[in-house]
C-alpha positions in Angstrom: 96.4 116.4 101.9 99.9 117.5 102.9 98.8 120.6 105.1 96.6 118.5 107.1 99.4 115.8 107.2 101.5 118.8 108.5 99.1 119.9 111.0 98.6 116.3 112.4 101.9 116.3 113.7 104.1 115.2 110.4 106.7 112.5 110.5 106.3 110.2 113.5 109.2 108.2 115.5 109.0 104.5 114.9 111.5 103.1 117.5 114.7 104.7 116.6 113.4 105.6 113.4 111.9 109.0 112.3 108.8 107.6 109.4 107.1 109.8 106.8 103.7 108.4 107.1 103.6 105.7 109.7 102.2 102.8 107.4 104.1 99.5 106.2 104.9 98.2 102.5 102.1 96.7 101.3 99.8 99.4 103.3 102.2 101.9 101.1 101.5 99.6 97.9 97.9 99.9 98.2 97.9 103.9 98.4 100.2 104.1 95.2 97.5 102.1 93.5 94.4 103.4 94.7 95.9 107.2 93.8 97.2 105.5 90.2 94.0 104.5 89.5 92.2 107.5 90.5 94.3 109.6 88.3 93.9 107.2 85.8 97.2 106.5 85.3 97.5 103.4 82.7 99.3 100.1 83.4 103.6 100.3 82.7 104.7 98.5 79.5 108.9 97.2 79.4 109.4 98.8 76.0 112.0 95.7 75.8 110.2 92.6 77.0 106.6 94.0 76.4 105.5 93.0 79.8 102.6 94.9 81.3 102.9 96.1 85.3 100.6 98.1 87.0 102.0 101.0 88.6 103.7 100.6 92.2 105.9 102.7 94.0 108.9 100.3 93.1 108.0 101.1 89.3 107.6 104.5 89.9 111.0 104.5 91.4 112.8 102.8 88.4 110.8 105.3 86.2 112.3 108.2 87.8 115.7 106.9 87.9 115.1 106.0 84.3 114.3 109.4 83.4 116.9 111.1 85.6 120.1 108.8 83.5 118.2 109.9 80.3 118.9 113.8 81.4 121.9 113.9 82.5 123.9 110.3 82.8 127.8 111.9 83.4 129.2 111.1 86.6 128.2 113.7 88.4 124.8 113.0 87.8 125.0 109.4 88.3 126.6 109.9 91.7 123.5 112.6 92.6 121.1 109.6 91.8 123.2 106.7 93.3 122.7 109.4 96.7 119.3 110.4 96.0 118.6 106.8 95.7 120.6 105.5 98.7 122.1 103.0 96.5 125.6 101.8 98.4 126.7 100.3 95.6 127.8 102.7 92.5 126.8 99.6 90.3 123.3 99.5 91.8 122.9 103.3 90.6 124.4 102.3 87.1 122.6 99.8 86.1 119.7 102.4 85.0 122.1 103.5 82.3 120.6 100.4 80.0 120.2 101.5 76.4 117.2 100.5 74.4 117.6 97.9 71.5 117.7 100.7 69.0 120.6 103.2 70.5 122.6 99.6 71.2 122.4 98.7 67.3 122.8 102.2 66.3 125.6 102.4 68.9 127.0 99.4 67.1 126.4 100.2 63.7 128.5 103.7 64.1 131.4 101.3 65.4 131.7 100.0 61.6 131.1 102.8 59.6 133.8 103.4 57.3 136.1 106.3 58.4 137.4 108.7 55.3 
């Protein structure tokens, strides 16, 4: 699919703008879910809240970024992803350093541990 995207002519200009594929959002939604479900990729779960989503390229995003702070989260790396991710804000960028439940109350828990 990529060569014959390349040999069609590859990105296009939109106005000012040089575009990967030429298609809106929700024409961009669809293809992430048609391709999700013909992989058979399953439904996203929040491991916090339990609420199912099915896959879209804003989830996939926030998965990525997810797994990108669980490799490496010191500043450099943050400040790769916050570029990577054209996040302005640093803030935007960090708040994909959430902890689960169980590293926060183990987090905690080490806090009061008796020191000898």
């Amino acid at each position: 699919m990529l060569r014959d995207y390349i040999i069609r002519g590859g990105p296009i200009t939109q106005g000012d703008k040089k575009v990967l594929f030429g298609i809106n959002r929700s024409r961009a939604w669809q293809v992430v879910r048609d391709c999700a479900g013909r992989a058979g990729l399953p439904d996203l779960v929040n491991p916090e809240t339990g609420r199912v989503h099915g896959v879209s390229s804003h989830r996939l995003r926030d998965a990525f970024a997810v797994m990108a702070v669980k490799l490496d989260d010191s500043g450099d790396g943050l400040r790769l992803l916050q570029e990577h991710l054209g996040h302005t804000s640093f803030n935007t960028t960090a708040r994909y350093r959430k902890v689960s439940g169980g590293e926060h109350r183990d987090w905690y828990q080490r806090l009061w541990e008796e020191r000898p």
